[in-house]
N, C-alpha and C positions, 0 to 999 in steps of 0.2 A: 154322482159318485166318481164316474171317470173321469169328471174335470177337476176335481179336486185331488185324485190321484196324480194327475199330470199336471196341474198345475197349469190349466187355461182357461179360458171358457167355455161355456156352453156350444157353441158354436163349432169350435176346433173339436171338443171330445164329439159331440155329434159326426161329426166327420169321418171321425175313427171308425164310428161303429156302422157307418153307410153298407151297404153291399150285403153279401150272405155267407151262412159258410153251409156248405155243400157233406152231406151226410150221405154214406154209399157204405150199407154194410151185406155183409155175408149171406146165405140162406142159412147155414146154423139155426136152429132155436135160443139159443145160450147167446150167440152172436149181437141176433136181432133186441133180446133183451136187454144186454149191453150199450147195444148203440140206443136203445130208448134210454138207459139209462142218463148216458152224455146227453142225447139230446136237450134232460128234460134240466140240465142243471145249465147248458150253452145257452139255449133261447131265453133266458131270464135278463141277458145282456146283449145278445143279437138276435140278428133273424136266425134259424136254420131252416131248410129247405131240401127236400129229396130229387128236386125238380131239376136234371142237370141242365136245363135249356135256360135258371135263371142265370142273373150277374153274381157268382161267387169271386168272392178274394181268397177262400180255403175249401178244398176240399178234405175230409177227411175221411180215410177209409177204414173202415172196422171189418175186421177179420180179415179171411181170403177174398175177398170182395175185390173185383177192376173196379180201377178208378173210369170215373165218364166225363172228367173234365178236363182245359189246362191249365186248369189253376192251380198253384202253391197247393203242396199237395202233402198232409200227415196222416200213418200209417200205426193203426194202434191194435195190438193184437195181445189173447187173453187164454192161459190155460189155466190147471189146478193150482200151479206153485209160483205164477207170475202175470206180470199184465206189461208189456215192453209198448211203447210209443216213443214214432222216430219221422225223420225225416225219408227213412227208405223202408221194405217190407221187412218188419224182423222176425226172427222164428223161435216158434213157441209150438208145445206140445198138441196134440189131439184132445186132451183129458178135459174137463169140464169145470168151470171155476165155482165156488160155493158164493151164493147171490151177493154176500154181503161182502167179499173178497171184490165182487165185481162193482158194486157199488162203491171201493175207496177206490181204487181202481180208476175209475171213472170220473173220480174228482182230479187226479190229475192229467189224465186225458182230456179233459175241460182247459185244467191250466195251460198242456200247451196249444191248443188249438190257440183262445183266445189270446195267447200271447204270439201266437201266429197271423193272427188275424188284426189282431192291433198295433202290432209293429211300433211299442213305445219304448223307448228309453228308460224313462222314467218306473215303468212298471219292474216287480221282483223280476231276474233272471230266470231264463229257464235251460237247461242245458239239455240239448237231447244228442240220444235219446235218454229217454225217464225211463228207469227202470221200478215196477214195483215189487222188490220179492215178498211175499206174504206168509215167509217167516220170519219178517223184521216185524209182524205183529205181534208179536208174540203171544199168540192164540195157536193152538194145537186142530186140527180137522174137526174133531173130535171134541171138542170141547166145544165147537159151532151147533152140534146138536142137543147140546143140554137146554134144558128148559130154564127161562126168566118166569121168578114168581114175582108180580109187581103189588102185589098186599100188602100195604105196609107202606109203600113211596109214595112218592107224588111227586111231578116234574114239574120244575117251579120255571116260566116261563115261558111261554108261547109267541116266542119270536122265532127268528129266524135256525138258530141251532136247535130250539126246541120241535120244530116242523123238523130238521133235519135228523133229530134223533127218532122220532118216531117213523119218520122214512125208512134208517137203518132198519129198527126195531122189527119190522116186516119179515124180515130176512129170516127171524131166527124166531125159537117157538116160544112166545110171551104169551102168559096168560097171569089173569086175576083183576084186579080192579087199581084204575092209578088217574087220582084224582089230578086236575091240571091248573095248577096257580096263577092266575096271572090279574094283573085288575085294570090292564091296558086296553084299547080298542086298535084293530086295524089299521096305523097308516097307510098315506098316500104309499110310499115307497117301499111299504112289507112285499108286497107281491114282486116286488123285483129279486127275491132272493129265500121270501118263503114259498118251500115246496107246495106246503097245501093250503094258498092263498090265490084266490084272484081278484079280481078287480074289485068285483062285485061284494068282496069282504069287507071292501073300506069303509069306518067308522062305528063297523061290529065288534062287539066284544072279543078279545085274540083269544080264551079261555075257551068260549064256548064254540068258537069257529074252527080252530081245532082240532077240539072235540069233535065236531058233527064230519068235517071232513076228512079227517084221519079214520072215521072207526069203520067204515066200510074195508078196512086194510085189515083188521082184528077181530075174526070172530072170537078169542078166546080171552078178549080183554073188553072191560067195559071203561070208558074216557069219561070222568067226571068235572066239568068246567066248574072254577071256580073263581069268582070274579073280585079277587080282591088279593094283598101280597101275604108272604108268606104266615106273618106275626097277626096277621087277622085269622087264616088257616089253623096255625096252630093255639090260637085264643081259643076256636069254634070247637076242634078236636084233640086239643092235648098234644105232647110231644110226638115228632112223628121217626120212625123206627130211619127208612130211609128217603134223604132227600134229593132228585136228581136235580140238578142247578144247570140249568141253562140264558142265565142273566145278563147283559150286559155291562152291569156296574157294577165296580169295586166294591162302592158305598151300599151296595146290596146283597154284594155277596156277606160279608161283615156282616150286615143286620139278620143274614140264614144262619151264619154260625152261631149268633147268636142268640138265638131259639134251641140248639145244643141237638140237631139231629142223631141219631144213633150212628148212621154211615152216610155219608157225601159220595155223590159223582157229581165231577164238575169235566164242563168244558168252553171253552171260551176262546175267542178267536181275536187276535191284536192286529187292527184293521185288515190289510191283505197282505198280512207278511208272518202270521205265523198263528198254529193251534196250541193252546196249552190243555192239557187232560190231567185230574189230578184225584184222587182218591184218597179214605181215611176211614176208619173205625172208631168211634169213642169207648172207651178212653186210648189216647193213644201219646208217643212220648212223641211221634212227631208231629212235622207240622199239619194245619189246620185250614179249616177257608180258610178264617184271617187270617193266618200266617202266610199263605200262597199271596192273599190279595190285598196284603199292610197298605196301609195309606202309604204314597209316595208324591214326593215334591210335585211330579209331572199331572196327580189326580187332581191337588190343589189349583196347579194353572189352568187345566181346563174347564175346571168348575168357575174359575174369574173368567175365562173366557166365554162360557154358555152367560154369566152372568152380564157381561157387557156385550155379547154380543147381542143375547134378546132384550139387553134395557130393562131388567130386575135389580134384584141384590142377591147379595151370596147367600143370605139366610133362604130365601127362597129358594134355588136351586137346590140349597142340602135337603130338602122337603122332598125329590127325588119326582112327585107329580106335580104337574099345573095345578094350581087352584084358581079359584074364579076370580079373585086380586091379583094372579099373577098373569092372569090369561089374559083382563082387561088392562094391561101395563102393555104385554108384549103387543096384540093387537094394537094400543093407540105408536106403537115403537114403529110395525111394522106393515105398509100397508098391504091390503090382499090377504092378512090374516084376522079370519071372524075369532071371538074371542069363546064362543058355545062351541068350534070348532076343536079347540086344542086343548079345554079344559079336560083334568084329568090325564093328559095328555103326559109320558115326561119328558123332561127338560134334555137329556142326551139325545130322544129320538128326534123329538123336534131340530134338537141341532143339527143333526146328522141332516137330517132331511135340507134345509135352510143350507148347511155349506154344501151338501150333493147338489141342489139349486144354481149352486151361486149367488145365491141371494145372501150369503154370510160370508166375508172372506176373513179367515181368522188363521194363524198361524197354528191355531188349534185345530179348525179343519179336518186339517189332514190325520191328525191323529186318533180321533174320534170317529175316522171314514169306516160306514157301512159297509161291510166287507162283499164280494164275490158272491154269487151263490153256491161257486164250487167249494167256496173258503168253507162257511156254515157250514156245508155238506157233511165238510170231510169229519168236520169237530163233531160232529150227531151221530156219524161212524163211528167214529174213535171210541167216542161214548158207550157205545153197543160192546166196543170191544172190552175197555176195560171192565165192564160187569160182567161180562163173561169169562175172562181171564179173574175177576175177584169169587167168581159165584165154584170157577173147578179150581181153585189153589194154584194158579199159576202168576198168579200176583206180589212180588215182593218189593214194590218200590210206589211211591207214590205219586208221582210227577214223569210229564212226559211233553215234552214241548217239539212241533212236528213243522217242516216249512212248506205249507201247502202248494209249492211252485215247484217241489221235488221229492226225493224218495222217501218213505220213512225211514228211518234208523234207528233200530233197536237200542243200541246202543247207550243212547242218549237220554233214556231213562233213568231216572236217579229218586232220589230216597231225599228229600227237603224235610231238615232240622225244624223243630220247633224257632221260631225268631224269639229275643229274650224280652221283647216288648208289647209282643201280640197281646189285643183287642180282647183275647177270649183266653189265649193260652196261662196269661201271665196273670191273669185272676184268679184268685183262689176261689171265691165262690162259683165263677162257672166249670169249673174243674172238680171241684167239688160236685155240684149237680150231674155234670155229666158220668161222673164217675157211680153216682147212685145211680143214674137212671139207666147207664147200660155195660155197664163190668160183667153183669152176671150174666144176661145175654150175649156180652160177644165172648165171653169166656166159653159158655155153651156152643157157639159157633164155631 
């Protein structure tokens, strides 16, 4: 992933990431949890280490804590109404931050560590210090204690935002049953950026791995894996009320709309450069998944490019999974790759994987780069929050695009129009159906 962020090889982005970065937090309770939190999103990309006696390139210190090193040295500190990291000790209140505050928090306290410790060029800027005010959420205290009913949803994905949204989801009181979409298996390179993956996941079903590791976090939720996409889910059980979308492709989010969910949360992360968050109610005059995620010229060249670069056709690629004709293509393409290995497999993660490699150098690459684990993180937070700003009324816009390398801004939230060409909008018959199957329902809502 980092070599293809930078633009070298294997060998140079290894280089990067040599050495450690040095973790020294507070006695605090609130403190120590924080700094577990960094840690657990930092070490997916480097070492971290509490050991001041190893070879750190950064230390970072969390809370009131001395530093115990000389190394390059970042200072990140966390109250109710803020979370400040800097180059020197900043000041912040005594008061106690709400876990989930602390957890987006943390995602940029990740960004600048590692963009301290990697000292690229090439990577997003970071300007410090970062400030996070946690009324650019626009989530109220107060609205952090109402209760998620998840009866009804089901969270379509179990990658890497989806691990990250259920991470959030800890934080705050969910309960009921939420079934988990997904009909991928584990890759090699999940665990670099999914929270509840490890090693030992790889070639498991992501549905029901998930599930099994995620629900020790949830007594009042039960995780239902389900191994296959969404238009199979709702074949099995009918339309479903709401759908959390945590998907990586355009061409998928589209084919969710198109199943005519009653309410959308979506979040999604555009490699390591930015989080988009976007919500909806059916029927509604604005926009829609597919109005957020229209095909664009840029979706076409990288589907020629997975296609040329694994040595298929474009017809295959739109199939979104390997099939056992396409698996045996790519395999005799590439060697090192078993063809029982990738089936089923799809075609964006494979790529992803193969340019993170270097084994693919495509000017598409980079675009399609597997993001950070801080990136993921932060979109699975974000997620948490917009359901909670939709579930108490503090919701009036639907779109929210956020730069994981710096502060949020409220601001920046906006209300996206219908497009006059949309996949789902611009049909009468699906407008139609949506309008039957949930007018009266979200009327009553």
């Amino acid at each position: 992933m980092l070599a293809s962020a930078l633009g070298v090889d294997e060998d140079a982005a290894s280089a990067r990431l040599e050495g450690r970065i040095l973790v020294t937090a507070g006695e605090r309770a609130s403190c120590a949890d924080w700094a577990r939190e960094i840690c657990d999103l930092l070490d997916r990309t480097m070492s971290v280490t509490r050991d001041p006696a190893d070879d750190v390139k950064v230390e970072l210190v969390v809370g009131d804590a001395v530093p115990r090193s000389d190394a390059k040295r970042l200072y990140a500190r966390i109250d109710a109404s803020k979370a400040v990291i800097g180059l020197e000790p900043p000041k912040v209140a005594s008061t106690e931050p709400h876990p989930l505050f602390a957890a987006i928090a943390a995602c940029s306290a990740a960004a600048a560590t590692l963009s301290l410790a990697i000292d690229a060029e090439e990577l997003p800027k970071v300007g410090l210090p970062i400030t996070v005010p946690f009324d650019q959420l626009g989530i109220s205290r107060e609205a952090l204690d109402a209760s998620i009913d998840l009866d009804g949803a089901a969270l379509i994905g179990a990658g890497a935002v989806g691990n990250a949204f259920l991470r959030a989801l800890r934080h705050v009181d969910a309960r009921g049953t939420l079934p988990i979409v997904d009909p991928k298996a584990v890759g090699g390179g999940n665990p670099n950026r999914c929270l509840y993956f490890t090693e030992a996941d790889v070639e498991h079903p992501k549905a029901e791995t998930l599930a099994r590791n995620a629900s020790p976090d949830f007594p009042h939720v039960a995780l239902i894996p389900f191994n296959g996409n969404f238009h199979d889910y709702v074949a099995k059980n009918g339309p479903h009320r709401t759908a959390i979308v945590t998907v990586d492709s355009r061409r998928v989010r589209r084919a969710i709309q198109a199943e005519v969910p009653g309410r959308v949360f979506d979040a999604s992360t555009t490699d390591i450069r930015a989080v988009v968050v976007h919500s909806h109610r059916q029927p509604t005059a604005n926009a829609c998944l597919s109005c957020i995620y229209r095909h664009v010229p840029d979706e076409q060249a990288r589907e020629r490019a997975i296609a040329g670069g694994l040595g298929i056709s474009l017809d295959m690629v739109r199939e979104s999974l390997i099939s056992a004709d396409a698996a045996a293509l790519i395999a005799g393409a590439h060697a090192g790759i078993q063809a029982a290995a990738i089936e089923g497999m799809a075609y964006d993660s494979l790529f992803k994987q193969l340019c993170a490699e270097q084994a693919l150098k495509s000017a598409e690459g980079k675009q399609v780069l597997a993001p950070f684990a801080f990136v993921s993180a932060l979109a699975g937070n974000l997620l948490v929050v917009e359901m909670l700003r939709v579930q108490t009324g503090q919701a009036d816009t639907n779109y929210w695009q956020v730069d994981p390398w710096g502060s949020p801004i409220g601001k920046l939230r906006s209300c996206r129009p219908r497009i006059v060409d949309c996949e789902f909008c611009s049909i009468p018959h699906f407008v139609a159906i949506a309008d039957q199957l949930w007018r009266e329902k979200s009327e009553a809502a």
